[in-house]
N, C-alpha and C positions, 0 to 999 in steps of 0.2 A: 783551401776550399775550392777556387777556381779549378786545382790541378784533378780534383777526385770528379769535379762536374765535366772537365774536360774528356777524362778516362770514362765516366757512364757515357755521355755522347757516343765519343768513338767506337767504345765495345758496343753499342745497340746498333749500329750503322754500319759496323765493321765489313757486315755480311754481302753488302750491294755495293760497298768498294770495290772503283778498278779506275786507276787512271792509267793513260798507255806510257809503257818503257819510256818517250820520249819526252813525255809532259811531268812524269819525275824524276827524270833527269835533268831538268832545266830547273826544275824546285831544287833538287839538292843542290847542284852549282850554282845558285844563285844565294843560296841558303852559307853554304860553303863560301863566297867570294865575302859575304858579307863580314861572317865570324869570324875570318883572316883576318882581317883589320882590328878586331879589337885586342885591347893587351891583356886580354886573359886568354886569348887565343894564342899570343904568338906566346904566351907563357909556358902553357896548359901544352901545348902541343896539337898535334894534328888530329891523332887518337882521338880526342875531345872533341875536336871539331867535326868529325866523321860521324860520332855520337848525335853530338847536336842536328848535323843534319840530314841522320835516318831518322829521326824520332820528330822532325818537325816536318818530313813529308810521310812519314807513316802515318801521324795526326790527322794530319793536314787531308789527307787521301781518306781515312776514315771519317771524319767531319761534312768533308765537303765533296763527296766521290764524283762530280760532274766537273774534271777543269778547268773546262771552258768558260762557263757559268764563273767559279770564281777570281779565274786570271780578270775577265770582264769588268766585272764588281769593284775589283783591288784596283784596278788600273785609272775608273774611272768616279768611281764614288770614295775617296776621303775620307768620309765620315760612316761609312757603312756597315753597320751591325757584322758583316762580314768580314770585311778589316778589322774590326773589334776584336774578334774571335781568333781570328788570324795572328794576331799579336800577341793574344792572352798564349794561346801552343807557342807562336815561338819564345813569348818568354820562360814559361815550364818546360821548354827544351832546355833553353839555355841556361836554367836554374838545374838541372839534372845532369846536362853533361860537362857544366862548368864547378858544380856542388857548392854553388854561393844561396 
């Protein structure tokens, strides 16, 4: 349920996405440094992990197309509807490129 309300979000936002080269590139390596570590990563292989983390900044970039705004949010509020959401994509990433 979460993962088909996450896909309507995205696809209706899709269109006024743009984060710059630089700001997703630090989502996927960070995205990437994270899913190393778990042992369905070093299981799964890398492939998987690559998976996981185009599909949680391609979300991610479709959800929230202003950055700045949510590096901000995530870094400083906790509890925020925004980190909510942030969590729910990464874990339907990682239920997609892990297939658990």
């Amino acid at each position: 349920m979460v993962a088909c309300y996450l896909l309507v979000v995205a696809g209706a936002m899709g269109a006024q996405a743009h984060w710059s080269k630089a700001d997703n590139s630090k989502l996927r390596t960070t995205a990437f440094q994270a899913v190393a570590r778990t042992p369905m990563s070093r299981r799964a292989g890398v492939e998987n992990a690559t998976l996981y983390c185009t599909c949680s900044a391609g979300l991610m970039e479709k959800v929230y197309p202003d950055y700045a705004v949510v590096n901000a949010v995530t870094t400083k509020e906790p509890q925020s509807p925004v980190l909510h959401r942030a969590f729910e994509i990464f874990d339907f990433c990682y239920r997609r490129a892990f297939r658990r």
